[in-house]
SERO-4910 file (N, C-alpha, C, O; in steps of 0.05 Angstrom, whole numbers):
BEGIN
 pado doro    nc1    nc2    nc3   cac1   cac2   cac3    cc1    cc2    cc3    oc1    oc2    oc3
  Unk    A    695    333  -1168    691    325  -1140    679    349  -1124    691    370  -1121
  Unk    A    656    342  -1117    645    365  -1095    669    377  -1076    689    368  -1065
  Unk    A    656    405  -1081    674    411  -1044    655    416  -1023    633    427  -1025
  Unk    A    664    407  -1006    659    418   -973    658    442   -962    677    453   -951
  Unk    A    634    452   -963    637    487   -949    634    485   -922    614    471   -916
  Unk    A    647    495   -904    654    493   -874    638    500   -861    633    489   -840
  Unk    A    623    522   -871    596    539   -859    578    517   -860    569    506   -840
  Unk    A    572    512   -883    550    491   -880    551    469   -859    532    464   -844
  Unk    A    577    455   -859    582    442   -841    570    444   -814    555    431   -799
  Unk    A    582    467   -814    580    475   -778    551    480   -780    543    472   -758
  Unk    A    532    487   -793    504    499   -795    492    480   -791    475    484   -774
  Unk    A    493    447   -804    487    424   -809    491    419   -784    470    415   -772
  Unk    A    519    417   -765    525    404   -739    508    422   -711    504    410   -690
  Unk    A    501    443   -713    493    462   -695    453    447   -695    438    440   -677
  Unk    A    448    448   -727    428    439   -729    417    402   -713    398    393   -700
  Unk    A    436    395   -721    444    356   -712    450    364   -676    437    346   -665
  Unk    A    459    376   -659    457    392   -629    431    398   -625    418    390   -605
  Unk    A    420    417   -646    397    424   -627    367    402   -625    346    402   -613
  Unk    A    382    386   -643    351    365   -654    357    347   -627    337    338   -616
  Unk    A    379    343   -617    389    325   -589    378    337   -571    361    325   -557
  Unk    A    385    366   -569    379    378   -545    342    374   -542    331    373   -519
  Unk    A    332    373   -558    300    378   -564    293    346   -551    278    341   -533
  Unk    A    308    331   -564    294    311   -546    297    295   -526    285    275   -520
  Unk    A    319    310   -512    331    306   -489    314    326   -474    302    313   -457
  Unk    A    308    349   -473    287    356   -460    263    359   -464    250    378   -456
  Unk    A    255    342   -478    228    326   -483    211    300   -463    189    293   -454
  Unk    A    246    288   -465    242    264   -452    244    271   -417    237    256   -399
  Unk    A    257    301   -416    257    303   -387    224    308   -376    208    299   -360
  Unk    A    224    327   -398    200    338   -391    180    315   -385    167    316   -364
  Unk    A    177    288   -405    160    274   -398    165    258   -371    147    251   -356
  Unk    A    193    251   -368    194    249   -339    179    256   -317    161    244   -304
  Unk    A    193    283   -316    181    300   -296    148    308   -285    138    318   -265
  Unk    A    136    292   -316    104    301   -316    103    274   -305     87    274   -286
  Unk    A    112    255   -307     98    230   -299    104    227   -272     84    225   -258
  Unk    A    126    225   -260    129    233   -234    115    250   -222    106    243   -200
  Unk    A    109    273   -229     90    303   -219     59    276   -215     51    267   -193
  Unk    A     51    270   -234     28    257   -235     25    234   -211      4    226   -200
  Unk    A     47    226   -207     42    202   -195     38    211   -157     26    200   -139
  Unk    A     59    240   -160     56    255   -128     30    262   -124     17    262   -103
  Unk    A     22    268   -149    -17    288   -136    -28    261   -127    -33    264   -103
  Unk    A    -32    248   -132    -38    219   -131    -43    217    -97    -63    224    -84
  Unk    A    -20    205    -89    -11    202    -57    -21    238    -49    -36    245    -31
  Unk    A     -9    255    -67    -13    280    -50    -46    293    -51    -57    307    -34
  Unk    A    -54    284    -73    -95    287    -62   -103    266    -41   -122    269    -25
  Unk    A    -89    247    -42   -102    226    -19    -98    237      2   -119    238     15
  Unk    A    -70    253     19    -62    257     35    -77    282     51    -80    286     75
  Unk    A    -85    301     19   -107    328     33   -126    316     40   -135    325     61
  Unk    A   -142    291     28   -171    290     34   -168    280     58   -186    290     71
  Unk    A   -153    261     75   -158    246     94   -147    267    115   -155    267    138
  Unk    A   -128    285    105   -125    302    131   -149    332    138   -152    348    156
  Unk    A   -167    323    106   -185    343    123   -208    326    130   -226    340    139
  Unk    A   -213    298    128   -227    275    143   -229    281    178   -246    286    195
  Unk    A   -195    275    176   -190    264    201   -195    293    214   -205    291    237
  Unk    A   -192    320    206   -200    342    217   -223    359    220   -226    383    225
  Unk    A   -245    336    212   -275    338    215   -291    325    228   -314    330    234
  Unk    A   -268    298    237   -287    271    243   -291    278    279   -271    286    291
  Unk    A   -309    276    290   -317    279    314   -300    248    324   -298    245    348
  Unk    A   -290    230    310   -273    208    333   -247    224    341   -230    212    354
  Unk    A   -243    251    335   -220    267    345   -227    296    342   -207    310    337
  Unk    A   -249    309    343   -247    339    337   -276    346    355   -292    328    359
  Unk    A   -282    369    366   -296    381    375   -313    394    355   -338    394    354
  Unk    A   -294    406    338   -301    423    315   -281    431    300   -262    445    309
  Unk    A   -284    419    270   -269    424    241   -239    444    258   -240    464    272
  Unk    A   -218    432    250   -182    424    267   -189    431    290   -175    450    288
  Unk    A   -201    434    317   -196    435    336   -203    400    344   -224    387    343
  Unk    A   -170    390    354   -178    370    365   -181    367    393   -172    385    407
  Unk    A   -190    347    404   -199    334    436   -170    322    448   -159    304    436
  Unk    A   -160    330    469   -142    311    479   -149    277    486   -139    255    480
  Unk    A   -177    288    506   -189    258    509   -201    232    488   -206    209    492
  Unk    A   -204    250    463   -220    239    438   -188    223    423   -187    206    405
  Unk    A   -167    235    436   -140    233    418   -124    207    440   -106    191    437
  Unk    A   -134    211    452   -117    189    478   -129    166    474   -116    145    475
  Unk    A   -164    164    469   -181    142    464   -167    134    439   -177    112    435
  Unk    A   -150    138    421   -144    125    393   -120    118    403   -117     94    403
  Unk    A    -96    132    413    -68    131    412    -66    103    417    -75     86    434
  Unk    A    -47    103    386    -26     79    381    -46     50    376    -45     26    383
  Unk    A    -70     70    357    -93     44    353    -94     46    321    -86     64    306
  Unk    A   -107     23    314   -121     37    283   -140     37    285   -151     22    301
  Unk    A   -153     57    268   -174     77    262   -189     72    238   -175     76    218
  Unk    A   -215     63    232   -225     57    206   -240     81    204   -261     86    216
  Unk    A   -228     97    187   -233    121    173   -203    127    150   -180    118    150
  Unk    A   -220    150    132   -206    155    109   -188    125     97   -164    130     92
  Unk    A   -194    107     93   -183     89     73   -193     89     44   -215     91     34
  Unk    A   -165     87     31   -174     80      4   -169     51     -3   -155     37     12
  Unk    A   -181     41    -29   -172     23    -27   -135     15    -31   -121      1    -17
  Unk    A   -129     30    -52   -104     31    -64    -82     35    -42    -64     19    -37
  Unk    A    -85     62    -27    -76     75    -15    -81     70     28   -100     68     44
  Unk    A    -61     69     30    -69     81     66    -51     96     71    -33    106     56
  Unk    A    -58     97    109    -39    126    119    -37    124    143    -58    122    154
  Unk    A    -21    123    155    -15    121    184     -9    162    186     -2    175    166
  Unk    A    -15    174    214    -19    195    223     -9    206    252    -15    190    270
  Unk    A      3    226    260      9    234    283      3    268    278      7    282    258
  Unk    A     -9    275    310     -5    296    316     17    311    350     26    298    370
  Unk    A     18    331    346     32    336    357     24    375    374     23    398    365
  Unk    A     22    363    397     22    392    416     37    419    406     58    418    418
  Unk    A     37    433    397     66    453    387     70    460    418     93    456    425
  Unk    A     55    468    435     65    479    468     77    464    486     97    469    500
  Unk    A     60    441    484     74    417    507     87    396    499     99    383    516
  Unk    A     88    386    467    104    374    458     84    344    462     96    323    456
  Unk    A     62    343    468     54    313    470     49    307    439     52    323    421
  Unk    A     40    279    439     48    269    417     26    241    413     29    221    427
  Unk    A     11    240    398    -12    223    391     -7    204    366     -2    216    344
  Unk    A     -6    178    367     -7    168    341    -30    153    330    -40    139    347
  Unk    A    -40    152    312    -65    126    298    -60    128    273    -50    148    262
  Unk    A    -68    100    259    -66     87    234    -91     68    219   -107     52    228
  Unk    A    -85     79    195   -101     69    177    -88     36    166   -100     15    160
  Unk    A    -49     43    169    -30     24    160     -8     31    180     -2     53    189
  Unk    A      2      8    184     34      8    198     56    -11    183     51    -32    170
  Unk    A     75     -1    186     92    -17    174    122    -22    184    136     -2    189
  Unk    A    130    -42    187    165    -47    196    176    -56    180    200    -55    184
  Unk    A    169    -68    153    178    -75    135    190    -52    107    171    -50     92
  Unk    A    206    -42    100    221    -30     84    222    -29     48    227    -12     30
  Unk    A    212    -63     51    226    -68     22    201    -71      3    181    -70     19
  Unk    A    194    -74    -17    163    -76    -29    156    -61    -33    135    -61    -46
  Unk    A    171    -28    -21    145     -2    -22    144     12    -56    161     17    -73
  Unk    A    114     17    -56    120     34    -83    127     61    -90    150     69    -92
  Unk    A    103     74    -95    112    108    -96    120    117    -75    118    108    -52
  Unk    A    134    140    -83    146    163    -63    125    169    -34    102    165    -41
  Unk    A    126    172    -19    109    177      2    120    214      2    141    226      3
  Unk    A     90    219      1     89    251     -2     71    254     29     48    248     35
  Unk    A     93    265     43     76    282     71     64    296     72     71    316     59
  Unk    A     36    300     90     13    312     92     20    334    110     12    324    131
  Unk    A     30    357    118     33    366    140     12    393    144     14    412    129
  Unk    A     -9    391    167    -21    409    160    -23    423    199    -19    410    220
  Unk    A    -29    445    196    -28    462    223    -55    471    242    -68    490    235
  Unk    A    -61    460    259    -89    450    281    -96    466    297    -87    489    298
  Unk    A   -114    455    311   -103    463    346   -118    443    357   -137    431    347
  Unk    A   -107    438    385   -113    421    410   -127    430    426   -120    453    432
  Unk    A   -154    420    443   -157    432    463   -134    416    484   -131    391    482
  Unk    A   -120    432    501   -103    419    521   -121    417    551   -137    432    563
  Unk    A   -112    397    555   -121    388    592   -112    394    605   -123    397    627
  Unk    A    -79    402    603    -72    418    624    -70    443    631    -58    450    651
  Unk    A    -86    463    609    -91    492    627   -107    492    614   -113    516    616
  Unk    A   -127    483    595   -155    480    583   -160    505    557   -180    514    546
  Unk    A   -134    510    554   -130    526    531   -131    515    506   -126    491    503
  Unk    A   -138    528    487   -132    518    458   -101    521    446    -94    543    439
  Unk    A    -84    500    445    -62    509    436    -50    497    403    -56    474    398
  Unk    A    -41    507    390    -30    507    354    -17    471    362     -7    458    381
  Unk    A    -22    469    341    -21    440    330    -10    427    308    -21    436    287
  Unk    A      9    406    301      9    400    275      3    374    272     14    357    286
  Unk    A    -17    365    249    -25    341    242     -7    334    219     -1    350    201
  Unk    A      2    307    219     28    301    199      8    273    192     -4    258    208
  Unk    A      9    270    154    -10    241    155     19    228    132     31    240    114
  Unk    A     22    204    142     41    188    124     23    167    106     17    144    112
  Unk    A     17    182     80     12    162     58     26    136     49     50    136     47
  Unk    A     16    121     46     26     98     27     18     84      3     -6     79      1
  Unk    A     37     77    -16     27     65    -32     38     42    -39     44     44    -63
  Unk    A     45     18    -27     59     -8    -33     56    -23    -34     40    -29    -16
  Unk    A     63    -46    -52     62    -68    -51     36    -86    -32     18   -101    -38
  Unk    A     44    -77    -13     22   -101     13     -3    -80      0    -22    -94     -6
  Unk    A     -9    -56     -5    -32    -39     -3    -42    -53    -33    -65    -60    -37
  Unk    A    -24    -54    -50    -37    -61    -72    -52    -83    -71    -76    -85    -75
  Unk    A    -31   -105    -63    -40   -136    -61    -64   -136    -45    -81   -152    -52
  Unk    A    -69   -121    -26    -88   -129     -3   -119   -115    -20   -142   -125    -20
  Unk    A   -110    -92    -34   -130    -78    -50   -138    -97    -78   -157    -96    -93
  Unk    A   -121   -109    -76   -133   -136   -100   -150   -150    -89   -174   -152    -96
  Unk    A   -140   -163    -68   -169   -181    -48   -184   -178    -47   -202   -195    -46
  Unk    A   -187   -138    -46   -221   -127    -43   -241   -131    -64   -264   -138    -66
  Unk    A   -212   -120    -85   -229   -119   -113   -248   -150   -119   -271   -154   -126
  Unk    A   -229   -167   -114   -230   -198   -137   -255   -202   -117   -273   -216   -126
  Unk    A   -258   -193    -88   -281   -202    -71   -308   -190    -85   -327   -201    -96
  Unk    A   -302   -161    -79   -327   -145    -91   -338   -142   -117   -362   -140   -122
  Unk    A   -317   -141   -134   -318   -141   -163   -312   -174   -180   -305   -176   -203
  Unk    A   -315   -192   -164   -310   -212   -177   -287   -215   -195   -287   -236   -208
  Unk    A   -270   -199   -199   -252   -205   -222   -228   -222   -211   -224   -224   -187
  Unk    A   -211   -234   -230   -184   -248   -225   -161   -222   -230   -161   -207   -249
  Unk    A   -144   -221   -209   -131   -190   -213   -100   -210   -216    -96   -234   -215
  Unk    A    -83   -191   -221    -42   -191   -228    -31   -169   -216    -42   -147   -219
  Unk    A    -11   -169   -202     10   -156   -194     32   -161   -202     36   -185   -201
  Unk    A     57   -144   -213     84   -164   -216     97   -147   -201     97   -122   -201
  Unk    A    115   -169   -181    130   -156   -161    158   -150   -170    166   -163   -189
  Unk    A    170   -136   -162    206   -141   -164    217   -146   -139    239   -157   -139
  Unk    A    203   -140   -114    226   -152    -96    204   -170    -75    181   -162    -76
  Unk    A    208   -187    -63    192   -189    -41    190   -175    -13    208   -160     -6
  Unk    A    170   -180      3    174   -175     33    191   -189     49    181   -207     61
  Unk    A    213   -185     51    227   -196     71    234   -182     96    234   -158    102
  Unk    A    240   -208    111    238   -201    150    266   -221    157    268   -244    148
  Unk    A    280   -211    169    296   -228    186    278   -263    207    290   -284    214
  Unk    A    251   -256    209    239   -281    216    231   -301    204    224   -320    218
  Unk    A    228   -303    177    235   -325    153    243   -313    131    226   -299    121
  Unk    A    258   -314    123    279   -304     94    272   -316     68    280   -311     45
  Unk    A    250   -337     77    247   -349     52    217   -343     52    206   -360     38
  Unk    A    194   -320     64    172   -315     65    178   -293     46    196   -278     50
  Unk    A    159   -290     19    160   -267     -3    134   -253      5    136   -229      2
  Unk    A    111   -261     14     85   -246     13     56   -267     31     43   -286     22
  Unk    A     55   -256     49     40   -274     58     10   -252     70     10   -228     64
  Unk    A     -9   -264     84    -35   -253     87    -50   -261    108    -55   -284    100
  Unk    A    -62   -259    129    -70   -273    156    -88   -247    165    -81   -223    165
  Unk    A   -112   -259    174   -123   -238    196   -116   -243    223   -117   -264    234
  Unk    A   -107   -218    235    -91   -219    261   -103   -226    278   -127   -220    277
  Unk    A    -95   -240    299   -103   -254    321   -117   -236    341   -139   -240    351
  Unk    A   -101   -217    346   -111   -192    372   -135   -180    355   -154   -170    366
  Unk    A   -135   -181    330   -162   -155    318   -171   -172    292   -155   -179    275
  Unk    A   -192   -176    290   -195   -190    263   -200   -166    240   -198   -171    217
  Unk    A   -206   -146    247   -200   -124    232   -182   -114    216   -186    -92    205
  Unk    A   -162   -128    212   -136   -117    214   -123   -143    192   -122   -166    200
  Unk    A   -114   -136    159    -98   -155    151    -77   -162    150    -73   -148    170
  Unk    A    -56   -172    146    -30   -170    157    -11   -181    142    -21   -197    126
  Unk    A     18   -179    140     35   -191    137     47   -206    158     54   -192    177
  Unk    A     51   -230    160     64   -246    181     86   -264    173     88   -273    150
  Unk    A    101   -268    191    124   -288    184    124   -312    211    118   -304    233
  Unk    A    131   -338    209    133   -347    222    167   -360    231    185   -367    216
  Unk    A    166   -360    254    199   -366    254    186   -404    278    164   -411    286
  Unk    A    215   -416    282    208   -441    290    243   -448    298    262   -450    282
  Unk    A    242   -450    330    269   -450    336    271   -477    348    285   -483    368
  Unk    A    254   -493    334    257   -530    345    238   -527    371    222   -546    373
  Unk    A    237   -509    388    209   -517    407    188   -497    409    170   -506    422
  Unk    A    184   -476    401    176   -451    392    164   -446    367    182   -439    352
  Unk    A    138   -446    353    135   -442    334    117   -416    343     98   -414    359
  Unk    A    133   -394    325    128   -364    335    110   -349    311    117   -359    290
  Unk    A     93   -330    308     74   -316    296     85   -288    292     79   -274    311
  Unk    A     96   -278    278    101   -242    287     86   -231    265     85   -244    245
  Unk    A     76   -210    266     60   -190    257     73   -169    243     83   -152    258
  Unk    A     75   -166    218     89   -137    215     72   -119    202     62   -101    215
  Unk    A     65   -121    169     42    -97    163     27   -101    162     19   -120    148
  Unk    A     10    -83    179    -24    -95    174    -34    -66    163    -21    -45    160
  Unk    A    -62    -70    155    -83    -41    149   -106    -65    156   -107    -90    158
  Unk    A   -122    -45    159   -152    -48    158   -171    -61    136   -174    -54    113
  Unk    A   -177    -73    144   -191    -93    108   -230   -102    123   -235   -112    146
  Unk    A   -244    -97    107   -280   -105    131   -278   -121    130   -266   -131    110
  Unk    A   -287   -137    151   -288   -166    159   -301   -173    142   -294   -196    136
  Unk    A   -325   -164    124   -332   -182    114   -319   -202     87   -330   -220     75
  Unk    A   -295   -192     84   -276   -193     55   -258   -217     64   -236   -213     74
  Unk    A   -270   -246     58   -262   -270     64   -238   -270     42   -240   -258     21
  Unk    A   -218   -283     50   -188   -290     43   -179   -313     51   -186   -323     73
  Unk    A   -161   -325     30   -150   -351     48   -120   -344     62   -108   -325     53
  Unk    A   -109   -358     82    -93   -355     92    -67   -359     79    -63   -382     73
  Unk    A    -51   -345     74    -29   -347     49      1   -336     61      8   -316     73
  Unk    A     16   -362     52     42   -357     58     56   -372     40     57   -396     36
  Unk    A     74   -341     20     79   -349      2    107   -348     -5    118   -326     -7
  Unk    A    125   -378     -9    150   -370     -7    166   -372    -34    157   -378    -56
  Unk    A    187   -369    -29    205   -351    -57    235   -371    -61    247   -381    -41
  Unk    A    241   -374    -85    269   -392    -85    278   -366    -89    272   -345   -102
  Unk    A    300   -380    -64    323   -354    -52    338   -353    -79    337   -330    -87
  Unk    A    350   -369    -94    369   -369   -123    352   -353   -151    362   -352   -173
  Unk    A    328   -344   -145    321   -335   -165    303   -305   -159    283   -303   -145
  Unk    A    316   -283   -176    319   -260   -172    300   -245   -189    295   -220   -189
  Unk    A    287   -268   -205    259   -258   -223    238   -244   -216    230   -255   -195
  Unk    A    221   -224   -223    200   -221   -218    179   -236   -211    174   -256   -224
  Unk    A    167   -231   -195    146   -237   -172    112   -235   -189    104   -212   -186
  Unk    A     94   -251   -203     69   -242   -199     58   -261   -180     62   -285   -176
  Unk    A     38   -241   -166     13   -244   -150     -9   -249   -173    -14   -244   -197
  Unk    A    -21   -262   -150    -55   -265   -171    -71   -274   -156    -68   -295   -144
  Unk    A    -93   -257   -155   -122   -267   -137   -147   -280   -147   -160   -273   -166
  Unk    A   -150   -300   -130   -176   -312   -157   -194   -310   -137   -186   -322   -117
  Unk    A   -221   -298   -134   -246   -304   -122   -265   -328   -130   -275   -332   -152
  Unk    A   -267   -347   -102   -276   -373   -110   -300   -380    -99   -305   -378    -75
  Unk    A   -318   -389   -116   -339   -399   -108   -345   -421    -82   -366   -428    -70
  Unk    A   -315   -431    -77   -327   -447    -64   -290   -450    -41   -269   -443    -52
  Unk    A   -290   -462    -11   -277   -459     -7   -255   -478    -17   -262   -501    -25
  Unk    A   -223   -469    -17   -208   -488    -35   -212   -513    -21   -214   -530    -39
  Unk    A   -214   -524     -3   -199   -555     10   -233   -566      7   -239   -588     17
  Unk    A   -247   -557     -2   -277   -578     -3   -277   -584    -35   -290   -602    -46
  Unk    A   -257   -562    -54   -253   -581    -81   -230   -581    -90   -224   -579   -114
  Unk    A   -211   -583    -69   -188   -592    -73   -167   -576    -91   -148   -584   -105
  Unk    A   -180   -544    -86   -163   -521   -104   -133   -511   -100   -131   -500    -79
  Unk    A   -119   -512   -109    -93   -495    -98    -76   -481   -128    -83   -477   -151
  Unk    A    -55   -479   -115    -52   -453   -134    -29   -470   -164    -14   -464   -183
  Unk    A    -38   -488   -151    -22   -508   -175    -43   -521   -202    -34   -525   -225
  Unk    A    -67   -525   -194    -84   -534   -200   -108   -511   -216   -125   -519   -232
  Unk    A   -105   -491   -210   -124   -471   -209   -134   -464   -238   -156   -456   -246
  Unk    A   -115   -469   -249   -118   -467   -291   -134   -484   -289   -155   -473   -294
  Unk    A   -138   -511   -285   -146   -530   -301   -173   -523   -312   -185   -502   -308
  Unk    A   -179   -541   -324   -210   -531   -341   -224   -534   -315   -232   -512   -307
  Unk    A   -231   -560   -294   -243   -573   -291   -246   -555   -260   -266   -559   -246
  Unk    A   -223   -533   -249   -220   -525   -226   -220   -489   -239   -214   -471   -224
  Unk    A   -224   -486   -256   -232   -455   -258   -258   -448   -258   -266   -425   -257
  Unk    A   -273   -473   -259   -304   -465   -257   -313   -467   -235   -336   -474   -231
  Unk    A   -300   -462   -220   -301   -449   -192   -295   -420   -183   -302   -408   -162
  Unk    A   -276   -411   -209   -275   -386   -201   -312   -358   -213   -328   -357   -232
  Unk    A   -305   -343   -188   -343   -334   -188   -338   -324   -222   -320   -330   -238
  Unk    A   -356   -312   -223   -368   -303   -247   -392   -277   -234   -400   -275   -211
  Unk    A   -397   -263   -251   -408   -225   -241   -443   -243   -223   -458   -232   -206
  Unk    A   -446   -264   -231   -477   -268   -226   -467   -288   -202   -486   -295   -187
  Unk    A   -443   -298   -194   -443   -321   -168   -432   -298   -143   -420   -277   -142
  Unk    A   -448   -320   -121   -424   -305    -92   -400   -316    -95   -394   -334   -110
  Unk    A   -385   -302    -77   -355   -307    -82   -356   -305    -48   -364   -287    -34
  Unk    A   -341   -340    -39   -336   -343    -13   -308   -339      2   -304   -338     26
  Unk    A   -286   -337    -24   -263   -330    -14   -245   -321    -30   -246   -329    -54
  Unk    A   -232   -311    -25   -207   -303    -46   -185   -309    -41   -175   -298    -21
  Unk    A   -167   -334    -58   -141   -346    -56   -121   -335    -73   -121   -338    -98
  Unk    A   -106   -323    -61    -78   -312    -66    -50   -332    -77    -37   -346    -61
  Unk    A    -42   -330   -108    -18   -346   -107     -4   -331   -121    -11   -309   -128
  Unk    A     21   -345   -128     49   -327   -135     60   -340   -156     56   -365   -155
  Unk    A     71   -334   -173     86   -339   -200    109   -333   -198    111   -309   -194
  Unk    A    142   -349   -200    161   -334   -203    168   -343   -226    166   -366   -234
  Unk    A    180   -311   -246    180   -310   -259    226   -310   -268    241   -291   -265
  Unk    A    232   -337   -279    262   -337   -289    274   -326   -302    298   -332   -305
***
């Protein structure tokens, strides 16, 4: 009968520890790189547009000196500059002397839930010309990146418009609002700005059928969409896909919808790289 030498043992077990430890910080490490990767991401978007916005004569005199009057003409507007597709950014600056305070956006948002990556802040240091003693005074420009859900979906629209393709999203949660609970993702060009795409919910209190607005960004008018409101069985907790089809033709003149849209006889409507593409219809998949 063999014996057992103790040394070995322990040599064997020290060895069986360190092979753990190796790939336990392997796997951090790969963590940590993929996360790292995904910040430069939001965090190159966030340098380029803050040195955009600190070049662009709709707010600067000259490269970071900004205009009070050039900054008052924007406040609490959106601004079509520095957009990506993937990505937007809502922005504020701020007086360091007098404490005033300017906002404009690329994106706004009241909605919470849907968002994706980390939002990495832009914070970078200015100056103002001030109006009230006509001094130049230090400044900080703050740009809030985003990358979520509505930015994606809406950046699908562009694509399937421009690039003709049929695009996928899979969601995990929807957009929800206290003004319909059963609205997961919906799409409307806003009434006050046609500039502007949006998330909307509608609420209806028996005499009142009400419109509210919550995220919008900037999308060119010319990037036809159909009007989409897309709702969700509250009992099922499945994943969410989106899917955009660019269509040759508008849905209600051949009778397209998002039920129908496979068929042989109703996909040959969707464009192809050599057709125009007159709209892009948005539908949803829940997945059990």
């Amino acid at each position: 009968m063999a014996e057992f030498d103790p040394i070995s043992i322990f040599f064997f077990l020290i060895k069986i520890f360190a092979a753990i430890l190796a790939i336990v910080f392997f796997f951090v490490l790969y963590s940590g790189f993929s996360k790292e990767v995904v910040s430069n991401d939001l965090g190159s978007y966030s340098m380029e547009v803050s040195e955009i916005i600190s070049d662009s004569p709709l707010f600067t005199t000259s490269k970071y000196v900004f205009d009070t009057a050039k900054l008052d003409a924007v406040n609490n507007k959106y601004v079509n500059i520095g957009h990506q597709c993937e990505f937007d950014y809502s922005a504020s600056l701020q007086d360091l002397v007098t404490g005033d305070m300017w906002r404009f956006f690329g994106y706004s948002s009241d909605i919470l839930t849907l968002s994706g990556k980390e939002v990495v802040i832009k914070n970078l240091f200015v100056a103002v010309n001030s109006s009230d003693d006509m001094k130049v005074h230090p400044a900080r420009l703050l740009i809030f990146p985003y990358d979520r859900g509505f930015t994606r979906i809406t950046c699908m629209v562009q694509r399937s418009f421009y690039q003709k393709e049929v695009l996928n999203l899979t969601l995990a949660n929807c957009m929800k609002t206290d003004d319909d609970p059963s609205v997961c993702f919906s799409l409307r060009r806003n009434a006050a700005n046609n500039d502007l795409a949006c998330f909307y919910a509608i609420s209806d209190d028996g005499l009142v059928r009400t419109v509210k607005w919550h995220d919008c960004r900037y999308l060119p008018v010319d990037i036809k969409f159909e009007d989409t409101y897309l709702k969700a069985d509250p009992n099922n907790e499945g994943n969410k896909i989106i899917t955009t089809y660019p269509l040759t033709v508008s849905p209600s003149s051949a009778e397209i919808d998002c039920t129908n849209i496979k068929n042989p006889d109703k996909m040959a409507y969707i464009a192809k790289k050599t057709d125009s593409v007159t709209t892009v219809m948005i539908c949803m998949k829940e997945i059990k």
